[in-house]
C-alpha positions in Angstrom: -20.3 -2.7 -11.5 -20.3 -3.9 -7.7 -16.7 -4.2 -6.1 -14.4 -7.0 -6.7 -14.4 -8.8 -3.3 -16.5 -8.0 -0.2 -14.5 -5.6 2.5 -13.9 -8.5 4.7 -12.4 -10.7 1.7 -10.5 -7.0 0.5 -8.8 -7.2 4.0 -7.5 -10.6 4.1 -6.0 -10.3 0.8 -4.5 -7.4 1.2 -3.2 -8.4 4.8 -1.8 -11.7 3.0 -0.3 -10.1 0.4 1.7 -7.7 2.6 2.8 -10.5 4.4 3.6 -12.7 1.6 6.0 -10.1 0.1 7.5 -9.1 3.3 8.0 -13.2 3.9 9.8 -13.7 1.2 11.9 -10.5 0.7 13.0 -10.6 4.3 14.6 -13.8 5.1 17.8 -12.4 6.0 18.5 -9.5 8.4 19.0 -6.3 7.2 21.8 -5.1 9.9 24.4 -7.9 9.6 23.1 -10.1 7.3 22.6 -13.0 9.6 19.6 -15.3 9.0 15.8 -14.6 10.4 13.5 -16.8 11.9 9.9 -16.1 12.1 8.0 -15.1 15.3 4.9 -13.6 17.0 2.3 -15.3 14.6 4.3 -14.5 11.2 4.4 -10.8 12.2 8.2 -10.6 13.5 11.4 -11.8 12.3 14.6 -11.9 14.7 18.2 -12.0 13.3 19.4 -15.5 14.7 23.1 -13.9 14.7 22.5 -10.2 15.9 19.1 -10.7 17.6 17.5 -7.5 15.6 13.7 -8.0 15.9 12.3 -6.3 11.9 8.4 -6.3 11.1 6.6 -6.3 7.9 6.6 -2.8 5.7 4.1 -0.4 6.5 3.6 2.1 3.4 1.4 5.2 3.9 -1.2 5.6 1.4 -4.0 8.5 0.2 -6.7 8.0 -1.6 -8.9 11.0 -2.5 -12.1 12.7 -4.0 -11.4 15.7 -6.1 -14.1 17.6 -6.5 -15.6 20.8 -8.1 -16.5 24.2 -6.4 -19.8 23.2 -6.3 -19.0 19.7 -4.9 -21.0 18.1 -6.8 -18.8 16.1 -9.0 -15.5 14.4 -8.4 -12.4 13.5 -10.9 -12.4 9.8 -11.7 -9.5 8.2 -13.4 -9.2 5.2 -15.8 -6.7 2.7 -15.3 -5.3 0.2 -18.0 -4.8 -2.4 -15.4 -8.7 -2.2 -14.5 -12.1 -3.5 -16.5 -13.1 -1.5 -19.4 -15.5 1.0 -17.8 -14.4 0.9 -14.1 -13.2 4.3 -13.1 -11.2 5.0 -9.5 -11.0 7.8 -7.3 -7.2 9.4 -6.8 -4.8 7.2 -5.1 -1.3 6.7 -4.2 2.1 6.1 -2.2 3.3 9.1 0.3 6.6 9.4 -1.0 9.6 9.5 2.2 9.6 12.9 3.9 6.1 14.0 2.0 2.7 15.5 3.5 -0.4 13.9 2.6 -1.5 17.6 0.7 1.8 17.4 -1.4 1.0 13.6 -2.4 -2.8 14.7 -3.3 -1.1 17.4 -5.6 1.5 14.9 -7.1 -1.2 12.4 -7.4 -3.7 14.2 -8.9 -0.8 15.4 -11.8 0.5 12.4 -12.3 -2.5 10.2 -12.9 -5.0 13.2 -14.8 -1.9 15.8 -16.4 
């Protein structure tokens, strides 16, 4: 199995997605409530009322190899939401106020047990 999209077609839709979502979850501004206008290409919103100036969400991510002592195998997982047959590497959302080595650890339980 190749991948899904090329890196340069991976980037743009993950760029537009991110944008997409923070678009339509962020018309309004989160300090006073006041109403946002877009600026700065689509990458900036300012508060009409209080003049607060909010960007899209940025959410730190890991994705890892777990390997053996002899590092010559790593842990793959299977997801439901993937192609019979694909298996992933470890990945996953650094939770607020978490190192990257605790969200490996979390990660690694939570999707292998």
């Amino acid at each position: 199995h190749g991948p899904f999209l090329s890196f340069s077609e991976n980037q743009v839709a993950l760029a537009a997605t991110a944008l997409v979502t923070w678009k339509r979850r962020s018309g309004f501004c989160s300090i006073c409530g006041g109403p946002c206008t877009l600026g700065s290409a689509g990458h900036a919103r300012t508060c009409q009322t209080c003049k607060a100036v909010s960007f899209p969400r940025s959410d730190p991510a890991m994705i890892c190899a777990v390997s053996n002592r002899a590092n010559d195998k790593i842990l793959l997982a299977r997801s439901p939401r993937h192609p019979e047959g694909v298996m992933t590497t470890l990945a996953g959302f650094v939770e607020a106020g978490e190192t990257f080595e605790a969200c490996v650890a979390r990660e690694v339980l939570e999707e292998t047990g």
